[in-house]
N, C-alpha and C positions, 0 to 999 in steps of 0.2 A: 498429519498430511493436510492441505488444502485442497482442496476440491474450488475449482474455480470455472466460473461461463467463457468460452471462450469467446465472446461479447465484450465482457469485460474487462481482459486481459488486453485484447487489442484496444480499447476504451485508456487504458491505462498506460501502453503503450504509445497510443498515441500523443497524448498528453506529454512524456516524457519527450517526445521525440519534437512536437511541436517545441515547446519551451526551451531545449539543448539550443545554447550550450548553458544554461542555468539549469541548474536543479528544478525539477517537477515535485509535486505532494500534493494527497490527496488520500481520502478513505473507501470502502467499502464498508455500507452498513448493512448490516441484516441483522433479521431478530433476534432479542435476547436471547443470550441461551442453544442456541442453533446453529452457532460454527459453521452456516450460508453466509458467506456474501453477496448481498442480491441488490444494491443501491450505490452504485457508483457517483461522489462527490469529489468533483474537481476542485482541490482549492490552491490557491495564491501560495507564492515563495513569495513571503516576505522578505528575504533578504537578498531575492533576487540575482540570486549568486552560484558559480559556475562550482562552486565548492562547498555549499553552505545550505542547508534549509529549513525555514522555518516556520512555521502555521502563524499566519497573524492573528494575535489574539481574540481579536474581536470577533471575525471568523470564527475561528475557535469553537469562541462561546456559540456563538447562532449555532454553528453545523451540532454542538455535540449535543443544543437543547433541542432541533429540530427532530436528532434522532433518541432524546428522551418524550417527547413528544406522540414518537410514533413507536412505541416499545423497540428500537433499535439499539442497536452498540456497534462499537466500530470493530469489525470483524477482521480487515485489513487494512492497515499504515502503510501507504507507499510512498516511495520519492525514486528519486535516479540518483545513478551517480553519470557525472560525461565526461570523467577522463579516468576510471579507477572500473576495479572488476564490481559487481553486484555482491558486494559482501559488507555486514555493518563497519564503520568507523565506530573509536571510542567515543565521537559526541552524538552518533547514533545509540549505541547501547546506553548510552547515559542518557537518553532524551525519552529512550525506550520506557513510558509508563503504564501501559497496557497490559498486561501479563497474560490477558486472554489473546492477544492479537496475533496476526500473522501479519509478521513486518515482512512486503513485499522490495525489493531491491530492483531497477533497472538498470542495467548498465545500456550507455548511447554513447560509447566512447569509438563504436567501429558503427559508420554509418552504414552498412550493407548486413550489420551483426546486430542481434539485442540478446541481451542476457536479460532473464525474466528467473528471480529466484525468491525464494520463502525464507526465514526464519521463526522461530520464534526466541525471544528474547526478557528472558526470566531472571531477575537479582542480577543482573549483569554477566548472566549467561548466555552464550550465543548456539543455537542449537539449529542445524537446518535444514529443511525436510520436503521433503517430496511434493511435487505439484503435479495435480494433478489437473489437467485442462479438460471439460466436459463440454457440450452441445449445448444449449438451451434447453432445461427441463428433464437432463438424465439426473442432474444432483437431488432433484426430486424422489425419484427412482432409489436412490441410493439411502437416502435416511432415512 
């Protein structure tokens, strides 16, 4: 399950929704080890496309050393999709390198609609699971 701030989710949301009709991406970092996501990082579609997304590398590199930097890991991989439901494509599960992460999916294909879903995504397995939306400071509470 994901336990998410509901800060963040709208953070994440919006992002998608600004950027539509391109693809959105972007992480959630929190501390190693602690399955929080607590650090919201907007990054760039490199490919800039309505079908397509992809972390620019160099990017990349800074966000992922910023968050070895700071004992972080990326907790959650999101992007959109803006014309298909919120479920991985095969060049998503194939992009899929994380095996701790929660690959977040938006859908912004109905503009009065958002689908907001989780998977996790293992050996090219697609597995998906329960979100759970919390306040500021109950995920606290909870671990």
């Amino acid at each position: 399950m994901l336990m998410i701030e509901r800060a963040i989710v709208d953070q994440i949301i919006a992002h998608a929704r600004a950027d539509h009709p391109d693809e959105a991406c972007g992480v959630v970092a929190g501390p190693i080890g602690s399955d929080r996501p607590t650090r919201f990082v907007r990054m760039a579609n490199a490919e800039r496309s309505p079908t397509f997304y992809r972390f620019d590398s160099m990017e990349q590199f800074q966000v992922w050393k910023e968050m070895d930097d700071r004992d972080e890991e990326p907790v959650v991989i999101y992007h959109s999709h803006t014309a298909t439901e919120a479920y991985p494509s095969r060049t998503d599960v194939s992009y899929a390198s994380e095996p701790n992460a929660h690959y977040v999916l938006v859908s912004t294909r109905e503009a009065d609609e958002t689908e907001f879903r989780s998977y996790r995504i293992v050996d090219g397995e697609i597995t998906e699971e329960e979100v759970s939306i919390v306040e500021a400071g109950e995920s606290d509470s909870v671990n």
